[in-house]
N, CA, C and O atoms as a GROMACS GRO file, in nm:
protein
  284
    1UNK      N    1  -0.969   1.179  -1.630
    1UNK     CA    2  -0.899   1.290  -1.568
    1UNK      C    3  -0.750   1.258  -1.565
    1UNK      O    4  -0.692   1.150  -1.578
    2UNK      N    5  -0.718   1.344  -1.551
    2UNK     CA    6  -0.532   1.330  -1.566
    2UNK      C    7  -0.486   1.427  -1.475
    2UNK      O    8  -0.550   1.527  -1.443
    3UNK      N    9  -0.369   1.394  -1.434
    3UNK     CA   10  -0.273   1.422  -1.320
    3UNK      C   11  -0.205   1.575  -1.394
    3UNK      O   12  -0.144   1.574  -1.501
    4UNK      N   13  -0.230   1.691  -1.317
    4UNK     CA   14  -0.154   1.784  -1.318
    4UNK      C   15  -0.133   1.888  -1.176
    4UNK      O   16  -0.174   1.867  -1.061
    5UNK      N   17  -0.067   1.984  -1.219
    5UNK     CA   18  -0.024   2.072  -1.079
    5UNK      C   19  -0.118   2.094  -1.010
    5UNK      O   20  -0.083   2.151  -0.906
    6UNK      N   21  -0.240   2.072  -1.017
    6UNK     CA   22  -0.334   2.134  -0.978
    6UNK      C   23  -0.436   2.050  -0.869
    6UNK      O   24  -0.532   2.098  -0.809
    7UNK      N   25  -0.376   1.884  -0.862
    7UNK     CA   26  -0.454   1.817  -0.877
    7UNK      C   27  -0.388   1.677  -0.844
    7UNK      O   28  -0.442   1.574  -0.803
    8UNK      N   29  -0.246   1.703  -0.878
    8UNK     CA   30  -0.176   1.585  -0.786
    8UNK      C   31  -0.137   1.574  -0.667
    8UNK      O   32  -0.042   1.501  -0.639
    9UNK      N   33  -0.222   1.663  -0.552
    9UNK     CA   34  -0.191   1.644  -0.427
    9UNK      C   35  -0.267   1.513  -0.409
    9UNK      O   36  -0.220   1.424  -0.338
   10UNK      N   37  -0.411   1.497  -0.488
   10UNK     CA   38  -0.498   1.435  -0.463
   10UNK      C   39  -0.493   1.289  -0.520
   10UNK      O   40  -0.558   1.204  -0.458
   11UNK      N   41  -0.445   1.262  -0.597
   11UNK     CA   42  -0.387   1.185  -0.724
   11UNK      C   43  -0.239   1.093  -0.590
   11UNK      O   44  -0.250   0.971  -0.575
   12UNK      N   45  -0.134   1.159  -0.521
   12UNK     CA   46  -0.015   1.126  -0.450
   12UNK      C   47  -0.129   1.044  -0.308
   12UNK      O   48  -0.104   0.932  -0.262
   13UNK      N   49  -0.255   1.136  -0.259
   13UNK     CA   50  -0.313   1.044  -0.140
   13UNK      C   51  -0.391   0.944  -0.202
   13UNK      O   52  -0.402   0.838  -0.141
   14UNK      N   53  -0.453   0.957  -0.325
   14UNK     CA   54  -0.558   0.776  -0.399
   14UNK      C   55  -0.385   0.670  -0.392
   14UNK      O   56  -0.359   0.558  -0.349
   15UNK      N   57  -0.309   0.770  -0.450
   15UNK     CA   58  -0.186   0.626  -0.453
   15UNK      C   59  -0.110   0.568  -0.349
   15UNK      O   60  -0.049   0.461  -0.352
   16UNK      N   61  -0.123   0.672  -0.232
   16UNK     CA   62  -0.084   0.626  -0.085
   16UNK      C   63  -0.205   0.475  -0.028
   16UNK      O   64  -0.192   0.362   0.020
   17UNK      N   65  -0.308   0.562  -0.071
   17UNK     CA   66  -0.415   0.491  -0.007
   17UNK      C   67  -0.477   0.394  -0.122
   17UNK      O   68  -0.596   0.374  -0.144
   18UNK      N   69  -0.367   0.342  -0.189
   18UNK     CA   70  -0.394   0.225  -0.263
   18UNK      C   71  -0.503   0.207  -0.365
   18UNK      O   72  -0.529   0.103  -0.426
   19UNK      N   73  -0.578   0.351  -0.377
   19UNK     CA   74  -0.725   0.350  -0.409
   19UNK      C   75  -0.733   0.395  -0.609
   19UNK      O   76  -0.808   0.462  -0.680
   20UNK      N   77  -0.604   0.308  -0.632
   20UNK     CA   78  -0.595   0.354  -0.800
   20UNK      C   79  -0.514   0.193  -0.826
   20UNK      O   80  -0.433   0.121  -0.768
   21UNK      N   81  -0.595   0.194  -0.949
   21UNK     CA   82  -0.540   0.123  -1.066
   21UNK      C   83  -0.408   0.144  -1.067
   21UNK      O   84  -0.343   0.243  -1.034
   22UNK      N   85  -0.362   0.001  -1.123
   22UNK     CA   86  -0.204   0.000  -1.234
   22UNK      C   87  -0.171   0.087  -1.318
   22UNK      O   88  -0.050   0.107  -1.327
   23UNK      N   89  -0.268   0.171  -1.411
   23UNK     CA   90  -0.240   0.218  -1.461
   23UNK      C   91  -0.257   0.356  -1.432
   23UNK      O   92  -0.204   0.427  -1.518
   24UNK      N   93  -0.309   0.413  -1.348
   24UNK     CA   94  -0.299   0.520  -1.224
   24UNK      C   95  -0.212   0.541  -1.158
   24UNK      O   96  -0.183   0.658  -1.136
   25UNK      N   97  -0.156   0.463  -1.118
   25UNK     CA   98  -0.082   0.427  -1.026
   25UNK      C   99   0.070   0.440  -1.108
   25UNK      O  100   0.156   0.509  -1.054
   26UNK      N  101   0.099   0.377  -1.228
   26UNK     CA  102   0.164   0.422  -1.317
   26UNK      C  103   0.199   0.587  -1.363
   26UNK      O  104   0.310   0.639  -1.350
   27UNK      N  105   0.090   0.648  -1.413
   27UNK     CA  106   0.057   0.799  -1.399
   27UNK      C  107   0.133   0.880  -1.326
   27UNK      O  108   0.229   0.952  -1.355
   28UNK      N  109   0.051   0.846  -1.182
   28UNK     CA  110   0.125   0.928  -1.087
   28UNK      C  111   0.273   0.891  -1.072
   28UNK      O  112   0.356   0.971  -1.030
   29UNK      N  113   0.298   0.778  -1.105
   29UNK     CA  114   0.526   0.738  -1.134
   29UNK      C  115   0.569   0.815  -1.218
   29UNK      O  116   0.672   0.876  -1.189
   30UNK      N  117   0.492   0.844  -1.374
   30UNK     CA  118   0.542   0.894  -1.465
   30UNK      C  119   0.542   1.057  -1.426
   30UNK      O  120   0.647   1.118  -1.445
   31UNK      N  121   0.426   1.131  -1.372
   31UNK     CA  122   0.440   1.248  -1.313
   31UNK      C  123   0.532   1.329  -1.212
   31UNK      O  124   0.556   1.449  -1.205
   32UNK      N  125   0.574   1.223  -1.138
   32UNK     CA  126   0.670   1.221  -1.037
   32UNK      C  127   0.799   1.250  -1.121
   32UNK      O  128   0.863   1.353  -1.101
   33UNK      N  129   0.825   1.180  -1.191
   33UNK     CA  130   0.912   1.139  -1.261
   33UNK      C  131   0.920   1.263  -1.364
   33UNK      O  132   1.026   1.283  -1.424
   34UNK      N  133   0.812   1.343  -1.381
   34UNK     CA  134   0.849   1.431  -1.494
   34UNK      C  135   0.867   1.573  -1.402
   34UNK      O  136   0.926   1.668  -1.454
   35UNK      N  137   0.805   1.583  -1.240
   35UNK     CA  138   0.822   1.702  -1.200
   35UNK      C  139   0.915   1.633  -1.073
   35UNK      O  140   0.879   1.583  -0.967
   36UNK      N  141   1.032   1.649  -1.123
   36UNK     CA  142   1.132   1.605  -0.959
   36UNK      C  143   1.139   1.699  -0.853
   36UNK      O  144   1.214   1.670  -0.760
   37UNK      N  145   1.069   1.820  -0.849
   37UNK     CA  146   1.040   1.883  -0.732
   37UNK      C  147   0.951   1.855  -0.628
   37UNK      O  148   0.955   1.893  -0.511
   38UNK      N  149   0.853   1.767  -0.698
   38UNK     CA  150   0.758   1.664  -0.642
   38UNK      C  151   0.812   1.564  -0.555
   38UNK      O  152   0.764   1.527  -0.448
   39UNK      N  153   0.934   1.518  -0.624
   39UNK     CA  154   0.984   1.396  -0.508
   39UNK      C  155   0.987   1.381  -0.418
   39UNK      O  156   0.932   1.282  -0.370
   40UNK      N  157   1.053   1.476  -0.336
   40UNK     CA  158   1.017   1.455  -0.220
   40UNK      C  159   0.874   1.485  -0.131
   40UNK      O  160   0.842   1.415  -0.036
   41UNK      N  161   0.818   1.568  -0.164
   41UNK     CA  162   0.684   1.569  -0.091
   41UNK      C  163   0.602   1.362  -0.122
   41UNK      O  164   0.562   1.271  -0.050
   42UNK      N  165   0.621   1.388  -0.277
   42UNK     CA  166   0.578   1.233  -0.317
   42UNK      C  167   0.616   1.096  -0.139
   42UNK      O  168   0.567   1.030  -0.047
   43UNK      N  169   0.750   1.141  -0.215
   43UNK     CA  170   0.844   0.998  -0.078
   43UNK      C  171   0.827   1.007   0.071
   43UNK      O  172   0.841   0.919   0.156
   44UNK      N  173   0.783   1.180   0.088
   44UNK     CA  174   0.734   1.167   0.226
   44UNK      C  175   0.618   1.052   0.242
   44UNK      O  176   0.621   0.938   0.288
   45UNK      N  177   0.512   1.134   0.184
   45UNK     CA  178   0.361   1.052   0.188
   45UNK      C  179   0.342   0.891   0.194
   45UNK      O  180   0.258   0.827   0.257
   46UNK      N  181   0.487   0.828   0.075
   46UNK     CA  182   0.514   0.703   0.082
   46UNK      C  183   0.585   0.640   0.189
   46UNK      O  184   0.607   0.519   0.188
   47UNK      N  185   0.636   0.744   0.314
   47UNK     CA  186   0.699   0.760   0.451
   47UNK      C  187   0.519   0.688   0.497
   47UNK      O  188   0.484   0.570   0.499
   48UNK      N  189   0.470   0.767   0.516
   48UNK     CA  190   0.343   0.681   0.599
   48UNK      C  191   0.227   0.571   0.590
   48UNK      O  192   0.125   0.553   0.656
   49UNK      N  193   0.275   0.518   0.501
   49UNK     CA  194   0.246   0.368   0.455
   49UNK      C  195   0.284   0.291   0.593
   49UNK      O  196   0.399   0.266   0.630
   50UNK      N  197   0.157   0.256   0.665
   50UNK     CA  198   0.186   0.194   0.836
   50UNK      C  199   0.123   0.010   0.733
   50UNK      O  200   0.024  -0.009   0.662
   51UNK      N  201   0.225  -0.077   0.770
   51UNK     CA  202   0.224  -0.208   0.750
   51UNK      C  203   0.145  -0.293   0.841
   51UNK      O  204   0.152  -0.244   0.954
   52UNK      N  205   0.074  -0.399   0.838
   52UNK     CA  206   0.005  -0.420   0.944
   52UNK      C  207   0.153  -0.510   0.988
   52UNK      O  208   0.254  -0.528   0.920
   53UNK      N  209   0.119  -0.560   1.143
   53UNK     CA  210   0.276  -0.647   1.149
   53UNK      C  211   0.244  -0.796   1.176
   53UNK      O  212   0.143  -0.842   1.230
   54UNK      N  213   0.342  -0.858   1.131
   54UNK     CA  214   0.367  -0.987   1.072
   54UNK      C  215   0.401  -1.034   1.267
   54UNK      O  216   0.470  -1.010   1.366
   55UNK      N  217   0.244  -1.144   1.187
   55UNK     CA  218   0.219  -1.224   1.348
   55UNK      C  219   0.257  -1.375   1.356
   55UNK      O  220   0.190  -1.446   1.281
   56UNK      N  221   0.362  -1.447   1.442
   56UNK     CA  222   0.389  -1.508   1.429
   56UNK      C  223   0.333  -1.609   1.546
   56UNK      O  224   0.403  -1.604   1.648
   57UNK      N  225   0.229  -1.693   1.553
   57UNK     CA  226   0.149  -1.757   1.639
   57UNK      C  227   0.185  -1.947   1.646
   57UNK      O  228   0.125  -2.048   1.608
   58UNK      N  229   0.334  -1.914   1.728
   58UNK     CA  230   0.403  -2.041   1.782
   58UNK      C  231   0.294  -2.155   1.824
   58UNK      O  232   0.179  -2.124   1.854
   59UNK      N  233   0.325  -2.246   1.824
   59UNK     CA  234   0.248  -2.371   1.914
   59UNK      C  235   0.074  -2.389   1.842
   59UNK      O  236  -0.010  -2.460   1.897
   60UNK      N  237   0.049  -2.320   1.729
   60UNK     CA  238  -0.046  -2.319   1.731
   60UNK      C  239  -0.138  -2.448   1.670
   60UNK      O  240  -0.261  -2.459   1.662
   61UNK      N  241  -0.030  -2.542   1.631
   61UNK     CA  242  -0.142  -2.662   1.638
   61UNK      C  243  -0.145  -2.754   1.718
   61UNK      O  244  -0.198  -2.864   1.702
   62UNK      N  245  -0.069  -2.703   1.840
   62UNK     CA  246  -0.155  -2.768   1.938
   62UNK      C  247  -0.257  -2.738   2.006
   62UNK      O  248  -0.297  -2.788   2.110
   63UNK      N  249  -0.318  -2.618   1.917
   63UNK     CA  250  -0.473  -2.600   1.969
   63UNK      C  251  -0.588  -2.648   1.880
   63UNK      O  252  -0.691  -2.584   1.860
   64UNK      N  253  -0.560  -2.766   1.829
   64UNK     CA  254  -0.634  -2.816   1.734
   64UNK      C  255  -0.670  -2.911   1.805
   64UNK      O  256  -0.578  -2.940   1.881
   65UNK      N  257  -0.771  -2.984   1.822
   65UNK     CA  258  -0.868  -3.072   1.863
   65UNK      C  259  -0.810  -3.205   1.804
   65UNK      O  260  -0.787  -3.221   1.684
   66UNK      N  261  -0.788  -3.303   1.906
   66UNK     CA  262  -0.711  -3.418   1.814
   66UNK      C  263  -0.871  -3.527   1.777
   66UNK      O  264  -0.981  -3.515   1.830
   67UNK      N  265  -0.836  -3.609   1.693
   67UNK     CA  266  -0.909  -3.667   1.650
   67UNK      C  267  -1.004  -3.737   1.743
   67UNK      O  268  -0.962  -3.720   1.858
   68UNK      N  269  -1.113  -3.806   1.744
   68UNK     CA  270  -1.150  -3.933   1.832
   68UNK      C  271  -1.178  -4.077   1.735
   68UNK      O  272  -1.277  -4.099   1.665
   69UNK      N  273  -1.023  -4.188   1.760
   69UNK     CA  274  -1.032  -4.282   1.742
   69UNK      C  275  -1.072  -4.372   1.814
   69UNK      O  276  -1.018  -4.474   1.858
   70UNK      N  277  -1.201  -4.319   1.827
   70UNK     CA  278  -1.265  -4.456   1.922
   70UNK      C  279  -1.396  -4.459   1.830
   70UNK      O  280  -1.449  -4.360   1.779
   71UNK      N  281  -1.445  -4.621   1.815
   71UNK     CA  282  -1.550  -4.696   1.680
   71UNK      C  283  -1.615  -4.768   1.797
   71UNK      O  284  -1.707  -4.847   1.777
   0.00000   0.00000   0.00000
């Protein structure tokens, strides 16, 4: 199947939602790219791409169990 007017609303949410190939994923760039009235609806959608957030868990090896050197 291939990307046209008809059909790339659906084609812009598989590529939001990560759910296409490189070379899909490509597709829908080159489509974008050939209908620039698309752009912006496109760049919205790429607006709601939620990141998970970057956890930074200080002190954490001192919750590691230290050895027992005792023989």
């Amino acid at each position: 199947m291939t990307i046209n007017r008809n059909n790339y609303e659906e084609y812009f949410l598989l590529y939001i939602d990560r759910e296409l190939n490189r070379d899909e994923q490509l597709m829908v760039e080159d489509f974008v790219r050939l209908h620039p009235d698309l752009e912006k609806e496109f760049n919205l959608l790429k607006q709601t791409i939620a990141l998970p957030p970057v956890v930074v868990l200080e002190g954490k090896d001192k919750l590691l169990k230290e050895e027992n050197t005792f023989r």
